[in-house]
N, C-alpha and C positions, 0 to 999 in steps of 0.2 A: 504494500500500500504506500501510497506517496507521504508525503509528511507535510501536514498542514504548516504552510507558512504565515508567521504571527507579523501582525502591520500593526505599526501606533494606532492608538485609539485616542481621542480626547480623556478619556479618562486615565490616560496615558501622562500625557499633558499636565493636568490640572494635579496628578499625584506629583509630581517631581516639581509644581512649583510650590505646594501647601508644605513638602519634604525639606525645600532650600527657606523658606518663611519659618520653619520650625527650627531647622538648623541654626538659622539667624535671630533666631530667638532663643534658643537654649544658652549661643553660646554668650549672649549681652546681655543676660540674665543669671549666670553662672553665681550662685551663693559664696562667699567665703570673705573670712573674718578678716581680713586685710583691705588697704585703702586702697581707694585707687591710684597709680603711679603719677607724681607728680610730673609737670610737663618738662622740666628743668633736672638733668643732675649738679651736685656741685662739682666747680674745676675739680676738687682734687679728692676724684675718683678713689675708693679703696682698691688696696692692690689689689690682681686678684688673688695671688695666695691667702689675703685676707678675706676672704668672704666664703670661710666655713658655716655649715647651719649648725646650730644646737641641736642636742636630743627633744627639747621640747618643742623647737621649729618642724625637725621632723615627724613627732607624733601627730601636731595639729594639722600636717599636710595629709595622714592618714585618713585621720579624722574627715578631714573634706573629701578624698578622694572616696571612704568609703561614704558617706553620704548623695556624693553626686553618683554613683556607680548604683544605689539602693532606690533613689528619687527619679532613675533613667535620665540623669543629664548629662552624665557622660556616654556620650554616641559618636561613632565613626563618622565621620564627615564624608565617605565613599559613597559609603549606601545606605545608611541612617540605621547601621544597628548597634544595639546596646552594647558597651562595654562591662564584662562582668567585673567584679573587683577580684577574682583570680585569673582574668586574665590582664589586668593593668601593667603596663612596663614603664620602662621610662620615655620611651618614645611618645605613647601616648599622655604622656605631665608633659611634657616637653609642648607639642603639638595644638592639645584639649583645654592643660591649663597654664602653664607661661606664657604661651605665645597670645593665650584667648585673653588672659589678666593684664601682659604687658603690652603694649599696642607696637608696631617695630617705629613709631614716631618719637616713642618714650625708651628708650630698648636700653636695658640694663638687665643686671643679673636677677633671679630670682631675691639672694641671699641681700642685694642691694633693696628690695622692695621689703622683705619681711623684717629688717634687722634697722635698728637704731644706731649701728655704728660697727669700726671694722669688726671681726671676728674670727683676729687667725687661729688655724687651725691644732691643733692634738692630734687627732688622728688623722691618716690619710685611705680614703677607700677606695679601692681599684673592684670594678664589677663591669657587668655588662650591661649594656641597655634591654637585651633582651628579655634579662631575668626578670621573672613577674612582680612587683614591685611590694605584694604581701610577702612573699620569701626574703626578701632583700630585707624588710623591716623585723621579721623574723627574727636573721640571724642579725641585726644591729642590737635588737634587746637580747640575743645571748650573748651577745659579744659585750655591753652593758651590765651583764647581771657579771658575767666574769672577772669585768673589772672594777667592779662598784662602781658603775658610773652616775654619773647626775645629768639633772636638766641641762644642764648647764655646759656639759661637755661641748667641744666643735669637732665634726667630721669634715673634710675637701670632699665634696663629690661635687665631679664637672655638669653635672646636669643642674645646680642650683647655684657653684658660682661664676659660671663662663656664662658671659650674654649670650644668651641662643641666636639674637638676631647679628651680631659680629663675634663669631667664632673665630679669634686670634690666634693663633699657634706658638706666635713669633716668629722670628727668619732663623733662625738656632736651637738647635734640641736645648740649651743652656736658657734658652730664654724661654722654653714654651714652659706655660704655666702646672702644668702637671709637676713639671722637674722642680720650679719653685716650692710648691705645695708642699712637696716631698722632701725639702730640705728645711723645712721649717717645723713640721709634724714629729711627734716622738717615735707613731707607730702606725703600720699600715697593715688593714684591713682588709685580707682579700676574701671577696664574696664567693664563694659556689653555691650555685642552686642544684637542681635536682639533676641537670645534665651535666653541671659543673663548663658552664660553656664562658667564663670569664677564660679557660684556658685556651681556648680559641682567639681571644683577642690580643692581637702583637701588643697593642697598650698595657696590657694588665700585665705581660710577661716583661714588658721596656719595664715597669713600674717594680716587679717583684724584684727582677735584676736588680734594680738601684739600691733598692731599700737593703737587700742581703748584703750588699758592699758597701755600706753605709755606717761606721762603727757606732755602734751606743744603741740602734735602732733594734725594734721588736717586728717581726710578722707573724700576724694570728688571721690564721683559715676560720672561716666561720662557714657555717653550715646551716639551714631553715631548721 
């Protein structure tokens, strides 16, 4: 038998533009306890090795992400389907909400928008973007209970202090920010989730190299 061939319909039509009105209304609606970014930064920008989050920075980004993931605000912009809160990565914060919270006319760091001033770092965390973003928070409270940590502690991850919208490197491995983070931190943090696919990334192996030839420094594997 032949195979019926499918043609737009109006109702075709009218779904994908109530879809992009919805989209564009989730995302300028988007809840969360922070201000909106000011239109100006001051000249003199914190470095970035300075702008680690706290552990309490980090929980209340949970807190949001599982709220919008439970309220169905967080949605794929492809094809308008829900994002689970086991499936969140960092891709999707990057994407859904820094880039939906910070406008690229205002474009700074995440840790630049949540934080009242610099906040260099203690730990440094090398992981993947891939990793589902509950695991990732996971093994930061085992990694936390391990070392008695507080609110108050700072981690480097580049997905909260690198401006998403000007992803700097530097001209020199010496200057890209990673390698700074890492020379200022006591101990780095390396993530494996369930596939352990932080080991697939040349970043995380550049990072672990350093930090082992590094004297004084600590590495702890943390695990969900």
């Amino acid at each position: 038998s032949r195979l019926r061939q499918s043609h737009p319909t109006p109702h075709d039509g009218l779904r994908s533009l109530l879809l992009g009105k919805l989209l564009a209304y989730r995302g300028a609606c988007m809840p969360s306890p922070w201000p909106k970014a000011p239109r100006s930064l001051p000249a003199d920008r914190w470095p970035v090795q300075h702008r680690a989050i706290t552990l309490g920075q980090l929980r209340s980004l949970q807190t949001l992400l599982e709220r919008l993931c439970k309220s169905g605000l967080l949605i794929e912009e492809r094809d308008g389907e829900r994002i689970r809160w086991s499936e969140v990565n960092m891709g999707h914060i990057n994407r859904l909400v820094i880039q939906k919270k910070i406008p690229k006319d205002q474009a700074r760091s995440w840790v630049e928008l949540v934080a009242i001033g610099p906040q260099p770092p203690k730990y440094f965390v090398s992981h993947s973007w891939g990793e589902a973003f509950r695991e990732f928070m996971v093994a930061i409270e085992h990694f936390a209970r391990e070392v008695f940590g507080r609110a108050r502690d700072t981690f480097w991850i580049c997905t909260f202090a690198i401006d998403q919208w000007d992803v700097n490197l530097g001209g020199h491995l010496r200057d890209c920010p990673f390698v700074e983070a890492l020379s200022e931190c006591e101990a780095c943090v390396l993530q494996l989730d369930t596939r352990a696919s932080s080991l697939s990334r040349v970043w995380c192996l550049l990072e672990v190299f350093m930090i082992l030839h590094e004297k004084g420094k600590k590495l702890f594997v943390m695990t969900p």
